[in-house]
N, C-alpha and C positions, 0 to 999 in steps of 0.2 A: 815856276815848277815845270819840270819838263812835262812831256806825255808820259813817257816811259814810269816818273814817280808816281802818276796819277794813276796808270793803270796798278801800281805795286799797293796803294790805301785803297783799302775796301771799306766803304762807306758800311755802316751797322745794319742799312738796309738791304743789303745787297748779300748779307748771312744767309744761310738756311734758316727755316722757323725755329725747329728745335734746337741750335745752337743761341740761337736769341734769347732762345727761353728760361736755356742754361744762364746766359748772360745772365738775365734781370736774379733768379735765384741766387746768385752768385753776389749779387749788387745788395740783394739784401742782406742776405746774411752777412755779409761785409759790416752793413750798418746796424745791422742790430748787435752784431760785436762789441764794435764801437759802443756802443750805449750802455752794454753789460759792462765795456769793462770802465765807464766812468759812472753805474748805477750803486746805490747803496743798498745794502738791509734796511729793509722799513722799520726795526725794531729793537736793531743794534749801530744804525748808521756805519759799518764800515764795509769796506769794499767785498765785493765776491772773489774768489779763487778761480784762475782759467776752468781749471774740469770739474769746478765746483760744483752738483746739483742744486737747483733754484730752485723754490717751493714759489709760484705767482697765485696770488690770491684776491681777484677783482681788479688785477692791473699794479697791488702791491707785490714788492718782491721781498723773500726771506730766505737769511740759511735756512735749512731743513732742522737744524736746532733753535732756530731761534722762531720757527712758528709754532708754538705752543701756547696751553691757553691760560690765560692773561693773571687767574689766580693760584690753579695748583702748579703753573709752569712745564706741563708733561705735556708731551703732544697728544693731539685731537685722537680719540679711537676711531679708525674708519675715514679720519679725515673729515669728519663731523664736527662741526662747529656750529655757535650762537653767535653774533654778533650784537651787541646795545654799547651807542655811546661811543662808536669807536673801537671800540676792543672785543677782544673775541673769546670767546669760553668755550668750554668742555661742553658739555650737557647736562652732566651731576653739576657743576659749578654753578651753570646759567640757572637751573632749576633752583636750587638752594639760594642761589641771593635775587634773581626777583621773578621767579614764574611762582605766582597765586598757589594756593591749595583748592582743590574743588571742595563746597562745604557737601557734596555728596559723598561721591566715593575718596575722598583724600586724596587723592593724586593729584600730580603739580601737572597746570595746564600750560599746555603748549598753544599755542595759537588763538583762537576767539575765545575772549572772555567774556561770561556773562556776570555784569558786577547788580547782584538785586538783595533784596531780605538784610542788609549788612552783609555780605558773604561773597565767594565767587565760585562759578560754575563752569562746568564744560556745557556748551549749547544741549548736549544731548542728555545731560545730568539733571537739569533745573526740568524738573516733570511739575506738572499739576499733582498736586498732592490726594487727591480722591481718585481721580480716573487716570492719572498716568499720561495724562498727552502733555507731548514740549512742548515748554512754554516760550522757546528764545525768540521763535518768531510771530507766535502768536499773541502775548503780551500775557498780562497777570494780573488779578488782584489781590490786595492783600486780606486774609479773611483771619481774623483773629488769631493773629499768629503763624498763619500759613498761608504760603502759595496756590490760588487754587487761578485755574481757567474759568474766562465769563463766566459760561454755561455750568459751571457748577458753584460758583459763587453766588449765582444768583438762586440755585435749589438751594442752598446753604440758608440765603435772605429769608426765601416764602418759608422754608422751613421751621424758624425763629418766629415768622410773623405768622404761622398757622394759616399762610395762604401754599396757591398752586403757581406752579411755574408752566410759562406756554412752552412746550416741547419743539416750535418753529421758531419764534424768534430770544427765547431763554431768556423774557422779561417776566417780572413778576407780578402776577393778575391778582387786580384789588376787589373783579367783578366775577362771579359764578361761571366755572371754565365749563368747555364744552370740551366732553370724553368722549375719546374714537380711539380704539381699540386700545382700552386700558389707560391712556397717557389723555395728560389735559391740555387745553391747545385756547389762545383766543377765538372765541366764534367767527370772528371777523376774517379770520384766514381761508374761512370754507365758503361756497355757496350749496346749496340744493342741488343734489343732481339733477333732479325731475324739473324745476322751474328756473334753477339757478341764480334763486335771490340769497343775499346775504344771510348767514345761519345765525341763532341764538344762540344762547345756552339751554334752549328744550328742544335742541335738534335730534333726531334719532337716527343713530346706524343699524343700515340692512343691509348682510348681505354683502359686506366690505364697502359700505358707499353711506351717505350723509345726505340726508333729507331736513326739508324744515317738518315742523309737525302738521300741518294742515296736509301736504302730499302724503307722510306718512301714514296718518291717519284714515287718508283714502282706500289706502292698499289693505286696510281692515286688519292690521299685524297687531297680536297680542302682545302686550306690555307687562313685563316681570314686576311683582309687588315687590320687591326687594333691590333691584339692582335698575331698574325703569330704563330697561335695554329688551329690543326686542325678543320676541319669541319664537324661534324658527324651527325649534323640533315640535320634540314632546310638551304638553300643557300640564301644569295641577291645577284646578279650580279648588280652591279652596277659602274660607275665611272672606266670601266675596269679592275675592280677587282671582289672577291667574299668577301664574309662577314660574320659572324653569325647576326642572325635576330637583337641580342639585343646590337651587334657592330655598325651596321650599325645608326647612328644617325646625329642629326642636326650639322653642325658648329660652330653654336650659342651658342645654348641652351642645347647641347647634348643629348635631346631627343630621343629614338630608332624612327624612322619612322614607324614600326611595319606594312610595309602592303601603309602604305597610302602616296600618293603622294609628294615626292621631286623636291627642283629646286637644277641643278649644275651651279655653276662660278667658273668658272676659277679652274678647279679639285674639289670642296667640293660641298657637297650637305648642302642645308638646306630645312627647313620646309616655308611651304607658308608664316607664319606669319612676317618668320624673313629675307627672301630671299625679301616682297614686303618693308621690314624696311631699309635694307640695299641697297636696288637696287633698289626698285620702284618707282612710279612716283607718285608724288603727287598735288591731285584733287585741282584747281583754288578757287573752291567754297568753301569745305567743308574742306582742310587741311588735310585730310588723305592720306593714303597710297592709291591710288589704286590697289586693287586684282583681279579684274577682266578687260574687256577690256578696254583702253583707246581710250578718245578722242582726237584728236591731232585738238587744232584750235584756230585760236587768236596767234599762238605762245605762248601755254600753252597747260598743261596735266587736263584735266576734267572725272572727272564717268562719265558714260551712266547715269544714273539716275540723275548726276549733271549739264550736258549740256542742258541748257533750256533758255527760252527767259528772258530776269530779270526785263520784264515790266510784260506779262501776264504769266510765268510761265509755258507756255506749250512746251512740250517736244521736240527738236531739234536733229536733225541729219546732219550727211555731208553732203546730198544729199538735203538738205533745204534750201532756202536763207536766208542769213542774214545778216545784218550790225555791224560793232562795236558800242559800243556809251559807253563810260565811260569806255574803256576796258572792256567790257560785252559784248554777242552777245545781238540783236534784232530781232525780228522776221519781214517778212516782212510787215505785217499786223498793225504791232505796227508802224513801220517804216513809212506806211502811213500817219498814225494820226500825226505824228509830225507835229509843225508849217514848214513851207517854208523856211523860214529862216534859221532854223536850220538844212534842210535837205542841205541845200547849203553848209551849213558853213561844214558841215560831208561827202561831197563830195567834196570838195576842200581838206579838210586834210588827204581823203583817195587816189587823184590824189596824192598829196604830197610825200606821206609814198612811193607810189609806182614807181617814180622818184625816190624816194634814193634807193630803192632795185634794182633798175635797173643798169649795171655798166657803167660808163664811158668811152669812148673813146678816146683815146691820140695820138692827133696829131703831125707828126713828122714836124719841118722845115728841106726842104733842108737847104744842108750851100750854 
């Protein structure tokens, strides 16, 4: 080769850049030509048409009618597809022949299945059936029928077994729990603020804090007869004991007293209403309870305001004469006016009465 042909070939390198670059462009698409035009439909196997549009789907190629989905044969809305197994569905299709129904809300599940109880779930569907918290990653037990979380399977347990559950570690206590602030707990989770030995179950709270009893005890804090939790306000002395104000109530009715007057029997206090219901005595006349003093006469219980004469109705006391007449007092004024007769005949049956209350005398025979 002469010189003169050597200068007339320009080596590729000796291009400008961007005509090179055109080059290589030009190289490719050349060859991806090439490829389309000896490429098939992935779904009909036959060739594409030069200004055909290609539908490529993961590196598969289709007519644009022939990528539709695989049952109702219509193309994808939006260009939305499933794929299982190879082939490719709608949405409505993929869902109807295999995405699950959630046994909560009915809806067909897309994505993570949670398969428990026989059933399946959306992760955020399968809840603990008492408190509501998800159970996908927390786990579950099965509790007579239902899903529930530890922590409440195990209140479910103590429940059944009439024991307490510890509120820290949600195991169920066989031994006498120890209560801080309302909820029950292993003693063994606390120490003593003050010495900080391991607590019992007679430990006592003061004051938001947990003492054993011997510390407690120091500090001289009164102790509720009822709820055996300390005393920080107001005191009731009562019944030997002390109290909080709103412990302290009726036996009945369990009422707080609040301040106002109780009756005790036999160690319990009640309130007036239900101490003169239960124990008091009740009025000849009128059928009530007596609450205030009794009259004691006739061998019966009468009000002060119900002891009266039951001719003229005027007001009676012990210190007044009277006679019976009908099991009723009389007065002695009234008493006068009676016929004669009659006042005979009511002095004979009050000699009478008072011969049998008198008692007998029993004579021995020598032998």
């Amino acid at each position: 080769m002469t010189g003169r042909q050597r200068k007339r070939l320009l080596q590729l390198s000796d291009l400008p850049r961007s005509f090179s670059e055109d080059w290589d462009q030009c190289d490719r698409l050349l060859n991806m030509s090439n490829a389309l035009a000896n490429a098939a439909c992935q779904r009909c196997q036959t060739r594409f048409a030069p200004a055909e549009r290609i539908v490529n789907s993961n590196g598969e190629l289709f007519h644009e009618h022939c990528f539709v989905c695989a049952q109702c044969f219509r193309p994808f809305p939006e260009g939305l597809f499933y794929e299982f197994e190879g082939r490719k569905y709608c949405e409505h299709d993929f869902q109807m022949l295999f995405a699950p129904c959630c046994g909560s809300c009915g809806e067909f599940i897309i994505g993570r299945v949670i398969k428990a109880m026989n059933n399946n779930w959306h992760p955020g569907c399968f809840r603990c059936e008492l408190c509501d918290a998800e159970l996908a990653d927390l786990g579950f037990v099965k509790n007579s029928g239902r899903h529930l979380c530890r922590p409440c399977h195990n209140r479910e347990k103590a429940k059944g077994l009439g024991k307490s559950i510890c509120q820290r570690c949600h195991m169920v206590m066989d031994e006498q729990p120890l209560m801080f602030k309302s909820d029950a707990y292993h003693p063994d989770h606390f120490n003593c603020t003050h010495c900080g030995k391991e607590l019992t179950a007679e430990a006592r709270e003061l004051k938001g804090e947990l003492y054993c009893l011997p510390c407690h005890d120091k500090m001289g804090v009164p102790i509720c007869g009822a709820c055996r939790r300390p005393i920080e306000g107001r005191v009731v002395n009562a019944l030997g004991k002390q109290w909080h104000v709103e412990h302290f109530v009726c036996a009945k009715c369990e009422k707080p007293f609040l301040g106002h007057r109780h009756y005790e029997k036999k160690g319990l206090a009640y309130c007036e209403t239900h101490y003169n219901q239960l124990f008091g005595d009740v009025c000849y006349n009128c059928s009530h309870v007596i609450e205030g003093d009794v009259v004691s006469a006739l061998n019966k219980a009468w009000c002060v305001n119900c002891f009266s004469c039951s001719t003229c109705n005027s007001k009676l006391t012990l210190k007044n004469k009277f006679v019976e007449f009908d099991m009723k007092p009389v007065c002695k004024k009234c008493y006068e006016k009676f016929p004669l007769e009659l006042k005979k005949r009511l002095k004979k049956l009050s000699e009478m009465a008072s011969r049998k209350a008198q008692p007998k005398s029993v004579g021995l025979n020598s032998a």
